[in-house]
C-alpha positions in Angstrom: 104.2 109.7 66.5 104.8 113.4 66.4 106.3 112.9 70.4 108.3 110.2 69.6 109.8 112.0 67.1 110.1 114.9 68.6 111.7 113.1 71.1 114.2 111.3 69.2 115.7 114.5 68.0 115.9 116.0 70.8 118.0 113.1 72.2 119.9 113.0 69.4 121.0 116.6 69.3 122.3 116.0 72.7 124.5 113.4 71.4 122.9 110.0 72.3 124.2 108.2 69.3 121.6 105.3 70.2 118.6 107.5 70.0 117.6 106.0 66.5 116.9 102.6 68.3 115.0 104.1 71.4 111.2 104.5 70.7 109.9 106.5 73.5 106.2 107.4 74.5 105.1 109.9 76.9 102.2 109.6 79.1 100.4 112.0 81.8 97.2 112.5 83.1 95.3 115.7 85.2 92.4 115.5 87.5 90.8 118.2 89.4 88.8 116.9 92.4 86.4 118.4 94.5 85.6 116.3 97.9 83.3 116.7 100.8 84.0 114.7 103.7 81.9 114.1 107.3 82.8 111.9 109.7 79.8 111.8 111.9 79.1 110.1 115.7 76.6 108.8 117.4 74.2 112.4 118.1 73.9 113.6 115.0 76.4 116.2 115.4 79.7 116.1 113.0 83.0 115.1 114.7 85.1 116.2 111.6 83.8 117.6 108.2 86.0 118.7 105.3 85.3 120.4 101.9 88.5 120.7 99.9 89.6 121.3 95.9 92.4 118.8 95.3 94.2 117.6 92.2 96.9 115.3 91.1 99.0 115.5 88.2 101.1 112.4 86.8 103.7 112.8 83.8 105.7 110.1 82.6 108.1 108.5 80.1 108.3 105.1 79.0 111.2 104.1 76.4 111.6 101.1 74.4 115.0 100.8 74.2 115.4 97.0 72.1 113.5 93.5 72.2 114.9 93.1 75.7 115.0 96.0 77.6 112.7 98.8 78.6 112.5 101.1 81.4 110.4 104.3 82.5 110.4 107.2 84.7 107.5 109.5 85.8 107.0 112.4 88.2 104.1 113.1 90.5 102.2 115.7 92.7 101.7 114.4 95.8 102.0 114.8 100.0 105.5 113.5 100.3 106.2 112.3 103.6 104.4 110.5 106.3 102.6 107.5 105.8 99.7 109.1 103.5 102.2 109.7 100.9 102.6 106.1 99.7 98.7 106.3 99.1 98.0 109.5 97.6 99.2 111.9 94.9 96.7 114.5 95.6 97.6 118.0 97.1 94.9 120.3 97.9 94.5 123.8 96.9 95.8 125.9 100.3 98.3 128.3 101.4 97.9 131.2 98.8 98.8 129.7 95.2 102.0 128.4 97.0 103.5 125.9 94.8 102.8 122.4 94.8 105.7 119.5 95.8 106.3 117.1 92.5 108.1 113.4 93.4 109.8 110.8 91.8 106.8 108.4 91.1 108.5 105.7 88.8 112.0 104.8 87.9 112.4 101.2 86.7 114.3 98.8 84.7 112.6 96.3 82.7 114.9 93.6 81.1 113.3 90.7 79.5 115.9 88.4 77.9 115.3 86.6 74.3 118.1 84.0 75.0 117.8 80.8 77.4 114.6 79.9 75.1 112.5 83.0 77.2 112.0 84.7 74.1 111.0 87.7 75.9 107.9 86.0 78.2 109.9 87.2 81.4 110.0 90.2 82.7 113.0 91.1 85.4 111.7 94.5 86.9 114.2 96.5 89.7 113.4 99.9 90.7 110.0 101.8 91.7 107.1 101.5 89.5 103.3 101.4 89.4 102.0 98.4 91.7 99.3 97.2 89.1 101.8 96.9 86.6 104.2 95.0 88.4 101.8 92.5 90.4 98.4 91.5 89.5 95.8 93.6 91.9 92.0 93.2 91.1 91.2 96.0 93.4 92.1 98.2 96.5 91.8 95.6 99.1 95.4 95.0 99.9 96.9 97.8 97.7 95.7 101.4 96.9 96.0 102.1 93.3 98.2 104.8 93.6 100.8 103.4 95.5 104.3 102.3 93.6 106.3 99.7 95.6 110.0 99.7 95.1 112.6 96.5 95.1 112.8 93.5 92.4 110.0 91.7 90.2 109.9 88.6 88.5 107.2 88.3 86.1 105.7 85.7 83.8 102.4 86.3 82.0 102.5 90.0 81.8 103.3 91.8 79.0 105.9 95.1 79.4 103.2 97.6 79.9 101.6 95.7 82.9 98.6 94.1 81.5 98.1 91.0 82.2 98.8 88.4 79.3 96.1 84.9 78.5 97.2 81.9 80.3 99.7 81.3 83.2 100.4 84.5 85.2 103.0 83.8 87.8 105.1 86.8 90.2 107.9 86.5 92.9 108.9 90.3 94.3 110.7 91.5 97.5 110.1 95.1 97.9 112.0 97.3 100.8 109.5 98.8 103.3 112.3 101.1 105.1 115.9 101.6 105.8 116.8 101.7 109.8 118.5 104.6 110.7 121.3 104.1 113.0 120.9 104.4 117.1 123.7 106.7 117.4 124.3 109.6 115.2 128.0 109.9 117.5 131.0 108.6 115.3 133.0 106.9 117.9 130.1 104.7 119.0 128.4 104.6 115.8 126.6 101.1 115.0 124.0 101.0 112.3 121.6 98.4 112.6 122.1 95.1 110.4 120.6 94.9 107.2 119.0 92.0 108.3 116.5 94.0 110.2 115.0 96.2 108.1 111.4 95.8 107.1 110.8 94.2 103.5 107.7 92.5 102.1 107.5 89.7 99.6 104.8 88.4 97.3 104.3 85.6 95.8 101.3 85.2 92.9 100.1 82.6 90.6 97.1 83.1 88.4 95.0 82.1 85.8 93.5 84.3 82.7 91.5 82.8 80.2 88.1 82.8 78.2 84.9 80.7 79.2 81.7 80.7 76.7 83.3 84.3 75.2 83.5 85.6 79.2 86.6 86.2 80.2 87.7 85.3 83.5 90.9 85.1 85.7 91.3 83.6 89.0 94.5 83.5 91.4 96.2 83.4 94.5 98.7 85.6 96.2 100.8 85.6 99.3 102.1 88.8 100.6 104.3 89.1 103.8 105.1 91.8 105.4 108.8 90.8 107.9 110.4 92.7 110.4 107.4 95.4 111.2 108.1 94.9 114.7 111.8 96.6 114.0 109.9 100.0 112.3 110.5 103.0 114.5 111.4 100.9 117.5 107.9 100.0 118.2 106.3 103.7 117.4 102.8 103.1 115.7 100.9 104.9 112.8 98.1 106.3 114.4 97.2 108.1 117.9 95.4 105.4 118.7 98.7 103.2 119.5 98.6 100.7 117.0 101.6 99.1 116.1 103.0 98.1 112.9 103.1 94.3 113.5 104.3 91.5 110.7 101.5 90.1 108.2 101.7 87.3 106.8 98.1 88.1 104.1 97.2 84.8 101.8 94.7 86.1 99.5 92.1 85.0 96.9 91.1 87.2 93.6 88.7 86.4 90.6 87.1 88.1 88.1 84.8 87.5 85.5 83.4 89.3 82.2 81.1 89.7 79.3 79.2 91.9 76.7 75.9 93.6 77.4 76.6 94.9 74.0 79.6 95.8 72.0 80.3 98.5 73.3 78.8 98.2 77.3 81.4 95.6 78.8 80.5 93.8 82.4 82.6 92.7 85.2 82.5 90.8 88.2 85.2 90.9 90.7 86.6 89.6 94.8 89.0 89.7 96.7 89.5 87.6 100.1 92.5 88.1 102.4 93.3 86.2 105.5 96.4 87.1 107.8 97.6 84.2 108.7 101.0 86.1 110.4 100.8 84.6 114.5 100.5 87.9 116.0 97.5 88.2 114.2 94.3 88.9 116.7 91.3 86.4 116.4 88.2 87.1 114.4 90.1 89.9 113.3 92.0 88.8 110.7 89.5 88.0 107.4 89.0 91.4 104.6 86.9 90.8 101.4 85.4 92.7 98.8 82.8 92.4 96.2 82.3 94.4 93.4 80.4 95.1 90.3 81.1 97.1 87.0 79.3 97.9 83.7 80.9 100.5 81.3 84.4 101.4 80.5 84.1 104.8 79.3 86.8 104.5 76.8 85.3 106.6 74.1 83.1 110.3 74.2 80.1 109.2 74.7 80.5 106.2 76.5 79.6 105.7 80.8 80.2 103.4 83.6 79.2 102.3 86.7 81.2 100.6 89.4 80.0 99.0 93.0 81.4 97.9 95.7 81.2 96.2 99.0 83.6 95.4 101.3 84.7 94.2 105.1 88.3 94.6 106.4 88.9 93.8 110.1 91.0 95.5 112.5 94.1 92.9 112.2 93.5 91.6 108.4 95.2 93.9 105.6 98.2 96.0 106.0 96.3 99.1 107.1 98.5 101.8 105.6 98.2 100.5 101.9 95.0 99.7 102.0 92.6 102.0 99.7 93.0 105.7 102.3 89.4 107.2 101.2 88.1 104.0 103.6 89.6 105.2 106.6 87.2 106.1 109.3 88.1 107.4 112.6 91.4 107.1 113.2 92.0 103.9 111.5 93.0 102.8 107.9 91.1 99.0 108.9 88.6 98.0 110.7 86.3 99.4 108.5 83.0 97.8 106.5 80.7 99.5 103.9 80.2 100.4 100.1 81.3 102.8 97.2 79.5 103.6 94.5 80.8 105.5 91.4 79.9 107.0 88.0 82.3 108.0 84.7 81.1 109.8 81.6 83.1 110.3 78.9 82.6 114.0 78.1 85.2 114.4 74.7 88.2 113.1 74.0 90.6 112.4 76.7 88.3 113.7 79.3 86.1 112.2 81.8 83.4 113.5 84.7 83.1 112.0 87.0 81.4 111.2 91.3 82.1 108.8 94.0 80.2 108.3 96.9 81.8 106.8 100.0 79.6 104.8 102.7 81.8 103.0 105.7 81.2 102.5 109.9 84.3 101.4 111.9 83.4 97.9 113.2 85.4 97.5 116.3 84.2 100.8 118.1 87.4 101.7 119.3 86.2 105.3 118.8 83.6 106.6 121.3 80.6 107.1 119.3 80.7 104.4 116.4 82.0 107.0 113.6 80.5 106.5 110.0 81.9 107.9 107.3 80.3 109.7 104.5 82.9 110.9 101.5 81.3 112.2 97.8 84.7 113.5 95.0 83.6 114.5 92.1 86.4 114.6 89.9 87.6 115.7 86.0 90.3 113.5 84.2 92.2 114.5 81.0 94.8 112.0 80.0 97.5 112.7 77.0 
């Protein structure tokens, strides 16, 4: 309450005469991570190993601004360019206490009208913002959970800060991938390349939240389609290994389910399938899944969890630059099957310990020497 407050002044004494009817609430979070990484073939001998000290630092602002508009910006560390950017907000400790880059991570425009009898159940979303909290994502199958898409949302069933609501949950987005740059920077011949052309995905989801026997529960299904890849770059891939970005076309199947060891030790159940069914997809290469397990939250000092899971993605399934990066093995960010366990303990308040251990093989063997992957972070989260 202090923040807001504090807040409100402040935007007052610099003359917004609405201020009184803005409520605005900061949020942020720090984590320091430590990682060890070995990606080891065939032989017994290392190919690539990697210790580093990593962290990632997110600060936002979300503002309330009346019944039927909201809207919310936040800044970020992370690596800024290249495809690895639109996975990651870490940056590693390196080049002697040199600054670290900060980004735009969040800017968004959340109108949700009271007339028209909507009374405020629809959310109209344009701008960048945090991809759980503008589509429904059980886990990182399909989407890495730090990634925040950009372009236009319609939502139904979710409330304004992203949480999904009981009963119908329905989304329609189209999100821009890239912009084409032109063919010829000379002015006399200059010809940008249509609009039309550019790369753009669109998802489609309809699900279902509700409560069976005091579990709760929520099924759905998505379709996400990924259009005009084959116009990114002119062809150029996003690996050495000459892989092109190619269109998707990824129907997918999510469920979850819940319960109470005790009142204070939650459950869950989740999966994820994905099928491409896009016609330049490669056969028997196109299915990913995932299974996973939790128990804990870790909400309060005191408190743990545990999470597990297994998964499969083929070579030609997911879109393999947004899938969860900690996977990738090789040169690859598909093709991949194994597991990840995890633990969280809930140290005082506002911070959490925390270790992951990463176990995945590449299952095409395109790489000489079947490369398996072995990855344990252990990581420290304060949130304010």
């Amino acid at each position: 309450m202090k923040k807001t407050l504090f807040f409100l002044a402040l935007a007052a004494a610099m003359g917004f005469n609405s201020a009184e009817a803005v409520e605005l609430t900061p949020t942020g979070d720090v984590r320091f991570r430590y990682e060890s990484l070995q990606n080891k073939f065939d032989g017994g001998t290392a190919d690539y190993a990697n210790d580093r000290w990593r962290t990632r630092v997110r600060v936002g602002l979300n503002a309330w601004i009346n019944e039927e508009l909201s809207a919310g910006v936040s800044i970020a560390t992370g690596e800024g360019n290249g495809y690895d950017g639109s996975v990651s907000r870490n940056q590693s400790y390196k080049t002697l206490f040199t600054p670290k880059n900060i980004y735009l991570n969040e800017a968004y425009i959340d109108y949700h009208p009271m007339n028209f009898g909507l009374d405020g159940k629809v959310n109209a979303i344009l701008g960048k913002r945090d991809v759980a909290k503008t589509i429904v994502r059980v886990d990182d199958l399909v989407y890495d959970g730090d990634i925040t898409i950009e372009g236009a949302t319609l939502q139904y069933g979710k409330a304004s800060d992203g949480k999904e609501k009981d009963g119908l949950v329905f989304i329609a987005g189209y999100y821009f991938l890239d912009q084409l740059s032109p063919e010829s920077t000379d002015l006399a011949s200059y010809n940008a390349p249509s609009r039309e052309n550019d790369p753009f995905l669109t998802v489609v989801q309809l699900a279902y939240k509700g409560d069976v026997f005091d579990h709760p529960y929520m099924i759905g299904v998505s379709d996400h389609n990924f259009r005009n890849m084959d116009h990114q770059n002119k062809g150029i891939s996003y690996d050495s290994k000459n892989s092109p970005l190619t269109n998707r076309n990824l129907l997918e199947f999510f469920g979850t389910l819940g319960g109470d060891i005790t009142e204070t030790l939650p459950w869950q159940i989740r999966g994820q399938y994905s099928y491409n069914t896009g016609e330049n997809a490669v056969k028997n290469e196109k299915n990913a899944w995932l299974a996973g397990v939790s128990i804990g939250d870790a909400k309060q000092p005191g408190q743990w969890a545990l999470d597990f899971n297994y998964n499969r993605i083929e070579k030609d399934s997911v879109f393999p630059i947004f899938t969860d990066s900690d996977r990738k093995v090789g040169n690859y960010n598909s093709g991949t099957q194994g597991w990840e366990v995890g633990a969280t303990y809930h140290l005082v308040q506002n911070m959490t310990v925390g270790a992951k251990y990463y176990n995945y093989i590449q299952i095409n063997q395109l790489d000489a020497g079947n490369p398996h992957l072995h990855t344990l972070q252990c990581d420290m989260v304060v949130k304010f």
